[in-house]
C-alpha positions in Angstrom: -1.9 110.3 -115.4 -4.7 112.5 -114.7 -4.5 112.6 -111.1 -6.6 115.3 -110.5 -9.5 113.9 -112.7 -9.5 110.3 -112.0 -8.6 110.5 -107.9 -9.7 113.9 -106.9 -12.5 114.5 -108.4 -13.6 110.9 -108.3 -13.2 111.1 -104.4 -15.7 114.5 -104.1 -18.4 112.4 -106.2 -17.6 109.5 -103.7 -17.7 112.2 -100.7 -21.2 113.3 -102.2 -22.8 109.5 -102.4 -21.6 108.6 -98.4 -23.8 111.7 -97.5 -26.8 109.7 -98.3 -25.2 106.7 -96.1 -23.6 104.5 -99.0 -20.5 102.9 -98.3 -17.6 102.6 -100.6 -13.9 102.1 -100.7 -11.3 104.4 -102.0 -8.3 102.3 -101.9 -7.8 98.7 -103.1 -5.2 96.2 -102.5 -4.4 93.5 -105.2 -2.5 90.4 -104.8 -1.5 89.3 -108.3 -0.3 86.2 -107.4 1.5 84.5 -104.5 4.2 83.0 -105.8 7.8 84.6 -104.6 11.3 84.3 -105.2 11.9 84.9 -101.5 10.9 82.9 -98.5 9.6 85.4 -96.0 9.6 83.8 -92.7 6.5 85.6 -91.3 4.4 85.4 -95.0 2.1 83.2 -95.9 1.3 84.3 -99.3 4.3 82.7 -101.2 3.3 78.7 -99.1 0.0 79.0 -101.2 -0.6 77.3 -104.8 -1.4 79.8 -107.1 -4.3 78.4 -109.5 -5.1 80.2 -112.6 -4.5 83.8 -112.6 -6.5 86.8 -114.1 -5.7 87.6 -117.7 -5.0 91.1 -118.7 -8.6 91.6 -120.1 -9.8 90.1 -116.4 -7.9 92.4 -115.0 -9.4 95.3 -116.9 -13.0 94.1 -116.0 -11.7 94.0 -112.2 -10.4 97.7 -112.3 -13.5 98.7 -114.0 -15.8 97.6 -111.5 -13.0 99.1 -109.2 -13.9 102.6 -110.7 -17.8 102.2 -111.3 -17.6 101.7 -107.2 -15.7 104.5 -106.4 -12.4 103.5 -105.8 -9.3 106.2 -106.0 -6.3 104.1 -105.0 -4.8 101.0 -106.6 -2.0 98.9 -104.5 -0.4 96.1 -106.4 0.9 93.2 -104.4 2.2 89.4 -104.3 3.8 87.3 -103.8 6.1 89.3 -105.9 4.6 90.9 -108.6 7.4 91.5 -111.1 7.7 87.8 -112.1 4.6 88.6 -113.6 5.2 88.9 -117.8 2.6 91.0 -118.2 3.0 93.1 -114.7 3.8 96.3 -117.0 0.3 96.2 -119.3 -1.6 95.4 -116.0 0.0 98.8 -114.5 -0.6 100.9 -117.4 -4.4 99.8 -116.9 -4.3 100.4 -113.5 -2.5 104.2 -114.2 -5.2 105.3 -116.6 -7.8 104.5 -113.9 -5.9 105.0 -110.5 -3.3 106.6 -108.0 -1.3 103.6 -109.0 1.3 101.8 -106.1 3.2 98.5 -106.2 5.0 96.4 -103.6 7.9 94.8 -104.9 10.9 93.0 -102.4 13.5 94.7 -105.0 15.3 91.7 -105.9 14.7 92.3 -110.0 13.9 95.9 -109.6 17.0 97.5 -111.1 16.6 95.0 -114.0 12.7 95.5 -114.7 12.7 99.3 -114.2 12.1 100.6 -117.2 9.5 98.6 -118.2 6.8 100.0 -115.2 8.6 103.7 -114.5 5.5 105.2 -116.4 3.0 103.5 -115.0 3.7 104.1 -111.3 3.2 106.9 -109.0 4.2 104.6 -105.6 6.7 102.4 -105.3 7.7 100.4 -101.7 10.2 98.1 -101.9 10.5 95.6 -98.8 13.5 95.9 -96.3 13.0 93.9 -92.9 16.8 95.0 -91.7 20.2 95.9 -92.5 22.2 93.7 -94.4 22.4 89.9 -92.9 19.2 90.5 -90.7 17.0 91.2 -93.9 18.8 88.2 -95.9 17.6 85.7 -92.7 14.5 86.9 -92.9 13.7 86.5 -96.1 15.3 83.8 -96.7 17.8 83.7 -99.9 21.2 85.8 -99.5 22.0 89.0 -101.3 18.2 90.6 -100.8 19.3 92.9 -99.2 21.8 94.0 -101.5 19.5 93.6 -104.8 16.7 95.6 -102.5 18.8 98.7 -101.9 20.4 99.0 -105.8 16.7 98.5 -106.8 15.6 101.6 -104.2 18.7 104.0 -105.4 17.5 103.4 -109.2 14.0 103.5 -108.7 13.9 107.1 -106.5 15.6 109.1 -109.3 12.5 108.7 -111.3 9.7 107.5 -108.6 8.5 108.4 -104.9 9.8 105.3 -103.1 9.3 104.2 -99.8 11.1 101.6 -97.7 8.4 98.8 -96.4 9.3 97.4 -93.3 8.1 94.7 -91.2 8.3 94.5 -87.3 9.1 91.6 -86.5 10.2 89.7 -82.8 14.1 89.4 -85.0 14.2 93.2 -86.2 12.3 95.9 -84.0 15.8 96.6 -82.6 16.7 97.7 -86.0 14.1 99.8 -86.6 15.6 103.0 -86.0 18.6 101.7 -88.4 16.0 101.1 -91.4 14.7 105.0 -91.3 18.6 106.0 -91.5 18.8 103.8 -94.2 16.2 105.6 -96.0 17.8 108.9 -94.9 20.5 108.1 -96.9 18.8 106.8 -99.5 16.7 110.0 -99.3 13.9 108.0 -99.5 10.7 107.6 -97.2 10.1 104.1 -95.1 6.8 102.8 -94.1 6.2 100.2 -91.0 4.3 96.9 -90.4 3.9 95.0 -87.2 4.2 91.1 -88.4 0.5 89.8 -88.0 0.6 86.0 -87.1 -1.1 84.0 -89.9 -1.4 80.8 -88.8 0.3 79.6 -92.1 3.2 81.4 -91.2 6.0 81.7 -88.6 4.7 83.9 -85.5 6.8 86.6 -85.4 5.0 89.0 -84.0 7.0 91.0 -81.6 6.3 90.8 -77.8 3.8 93.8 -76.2 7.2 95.4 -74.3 9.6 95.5 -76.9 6.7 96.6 -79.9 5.6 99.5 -77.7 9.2 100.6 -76.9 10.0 100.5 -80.5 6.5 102.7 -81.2 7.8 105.1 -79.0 10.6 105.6 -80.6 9.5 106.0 -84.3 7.0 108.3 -82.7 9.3 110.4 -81.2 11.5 109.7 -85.0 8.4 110.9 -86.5 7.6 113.9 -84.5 11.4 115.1 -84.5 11.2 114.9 -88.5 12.0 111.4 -89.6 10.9 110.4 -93.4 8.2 107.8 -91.7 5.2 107.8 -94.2 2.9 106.4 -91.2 1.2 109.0 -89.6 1.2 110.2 -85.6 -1.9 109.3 -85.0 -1.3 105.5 -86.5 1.9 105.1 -83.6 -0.4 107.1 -81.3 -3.4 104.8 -82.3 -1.5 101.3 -81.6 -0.2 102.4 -78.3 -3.3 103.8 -76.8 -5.6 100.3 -78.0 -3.0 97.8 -77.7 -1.3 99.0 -74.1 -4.7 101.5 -73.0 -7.5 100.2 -73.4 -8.8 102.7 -75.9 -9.3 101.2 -79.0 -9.6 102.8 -82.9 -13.0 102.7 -84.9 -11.7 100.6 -87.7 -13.5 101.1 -90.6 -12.9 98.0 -92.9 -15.3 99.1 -95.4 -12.7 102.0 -96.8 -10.5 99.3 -98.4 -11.2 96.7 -100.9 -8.7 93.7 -101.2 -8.7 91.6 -104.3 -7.0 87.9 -104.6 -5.2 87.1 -107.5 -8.2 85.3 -109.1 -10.4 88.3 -108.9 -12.2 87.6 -105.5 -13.4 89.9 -102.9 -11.6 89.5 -99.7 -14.3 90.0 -97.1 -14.5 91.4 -94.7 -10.7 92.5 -94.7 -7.3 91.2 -94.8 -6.5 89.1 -91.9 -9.7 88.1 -90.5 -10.6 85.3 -92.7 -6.8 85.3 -93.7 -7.2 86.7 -97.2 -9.4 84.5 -98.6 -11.3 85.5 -102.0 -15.2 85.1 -102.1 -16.5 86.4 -105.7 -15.1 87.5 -108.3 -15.6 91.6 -108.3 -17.3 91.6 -111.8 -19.4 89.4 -111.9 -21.2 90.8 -108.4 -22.9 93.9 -107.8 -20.2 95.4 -105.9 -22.4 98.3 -104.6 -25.3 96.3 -103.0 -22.7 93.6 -101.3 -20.8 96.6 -99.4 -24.1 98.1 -98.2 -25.5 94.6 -97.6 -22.4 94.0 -95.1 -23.2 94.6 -91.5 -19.7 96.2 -90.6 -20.6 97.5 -87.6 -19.6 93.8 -85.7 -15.7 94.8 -87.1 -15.5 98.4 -86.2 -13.8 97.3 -82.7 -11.6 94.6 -83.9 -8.4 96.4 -83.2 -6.5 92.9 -84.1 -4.1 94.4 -86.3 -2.4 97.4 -87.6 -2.6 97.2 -91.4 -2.3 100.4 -92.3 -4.4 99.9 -95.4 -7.2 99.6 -92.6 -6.0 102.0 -89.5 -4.5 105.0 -91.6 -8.0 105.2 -93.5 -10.1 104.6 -90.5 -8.2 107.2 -89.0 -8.2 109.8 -91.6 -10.3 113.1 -91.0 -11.0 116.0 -93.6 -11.4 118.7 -90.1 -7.8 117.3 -89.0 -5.5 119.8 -91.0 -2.3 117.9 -90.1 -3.5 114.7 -91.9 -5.0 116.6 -94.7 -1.6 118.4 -95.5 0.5 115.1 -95.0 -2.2 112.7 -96.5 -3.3 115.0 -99.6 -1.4 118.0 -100.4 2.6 116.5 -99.3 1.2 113.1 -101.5 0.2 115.4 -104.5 3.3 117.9 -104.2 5.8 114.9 -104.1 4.0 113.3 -107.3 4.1 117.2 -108.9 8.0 117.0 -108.0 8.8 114.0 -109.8 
């Protein structure tokens, strides 16, 4: 992929239009579907029907309007993506455009490699636990297992990170999932479980979340391979237990449902539900019509799709070398 034509030069043009005031994402989130082979007790996604889903030339229109608005980053989602037929056409689209990522719970990962290795620059493959703990969670026995032989085939030829959910069940264990991807020599990636009112609420309680932030923050600080940044442990602990909330700026990211639709005005709030379909919309004139201002002290979450870009700065050299140049340097390494 041309990285440095289609992400980093695209993101100075973008840099040059917000000086005039235009909002515009650089990273969008795609859920190709919902359907799943696991049963995620704190998802959702996988309870919903899935209707009729884009076709491969939909989903070039979508990723073209993607571009023509500026985006940089593409995140593929589910669901589980891989039971898609055509999930390896629909990332080769996406790598031509796009800083191309996928989210995948692992359990056909080892099998289907091949088939997307080329096309991806991100992988994260879900692990909410060690062993048993990750198998009740998601439901179906042997995913943890299938997860971890998918992560130690996909790394020799990918960047892979471990995605892991917080949960009230795991946040004891979540000092055991980043030596797990020691050993894997792989990175890992936290979520705090967001109670969807679809789903079991699993959210962990305020005492035993913040002592568990502490701790990857001190992880993190000490060296850990945790892909969130300082700031976003710093961030959760000063709104959530302080008082002193994060300017979230929703705007940044641009979800898409699996039939093409706008998810407005972000992930959670309306609980990912699609409004128009991206190409057939003037994409520019509905982000600048938005009045985004009423979101920017939600605080109700801590997607990082939403907090690490809100908290992103160009004068913070810290986050620019772990953000840009460790991304790019890792991709250069592979």
């Amino acid at each position: 992929m041309g990285i440095f034509q289609n992400v980093v030069l695209r993101t100075l043009k973008r840099k040059i239009r917000e000086l005039s005031g235009e909002k515009m994402p650089f990273i969008a989130g795609h859920k190709l579907l919902y359907s799943c082979n696991l049963r995620c007790s704190m998802c959702p996604f996988w309870r919903r029907e899935d209707g009729k889903l884009l076709t491969l030339e939909e989903e070039r229109k979508m990723m073209d309007s993607l571009v023509d608005l500026g985006v940089s980053y593409m995140g593929f989602e589910g669901g589980e993506p891989f039971l898609r037929r055509d999930l390896p056409e629909i990332l080769r689209l996406s790598h031509s455009r796009f800083h191309t990522s996928l989210v995948t719970n692992g359990w056909m990962l080892k099998e289907k490699l091949n088939s997307v290795k080329d096309y991806l620059d991100y992988l994260f493959v879900s692990l909410d636990g060690v062993g048993e703990t990750h198998d009740r969670l998601r439901g179906v026995r042997g995913s943890f297992s299938k997860a971890r032989e998918g992560i130690e085939a996909a790394s020799k030829v990918i960047p892979v990170s471990i995605n892991s959910t917080i949960t009230s069940e795991n946040s004891s264990e979540a000092g055991m999932i980043v030596d797990l991807a020691e050993q894997l020599n792989v990175h890992v990636s936290f979520q705090i479980a967001y109670n969807y009112s679809a789903a079991e609420k699993m959210s962990p309680s305020a005492v035993t979340l913040k002592e568990t932030i502490m701790k990857l923050l001190e992880m993190k600080k000490h060296g850990a391979p945790i892909v969130d940044s300082r700031e976003y442990f710093e961030s959760i602990l000063s709104s959530w237990y302080n008082g002193v909330g994060w300017k979230c700026k929703p705007w940044l990211t641009i979800n898409i449902d699996p039939q093409g639709r706008a998810v407005l005005p972000c992930y959670v709030l309306n609980e990912y539900t699609g409004s128009e379909k991206v190409w057939e919309t003037d994409l520019r004139k509905t982000w600048n019509s938005m009045d985004w201002k009423v979101y920017e002290n939600c605080n109700r979450c801590a997607l990082s799709c939403y907090l690490e870009p809100s908290l992103f700065s160009w004068r913070n050299p810290g986050m620019v070398k772990e953000r840009i140049i460790d991304n790019i340097a890792s991709y250069v390494k592979i």
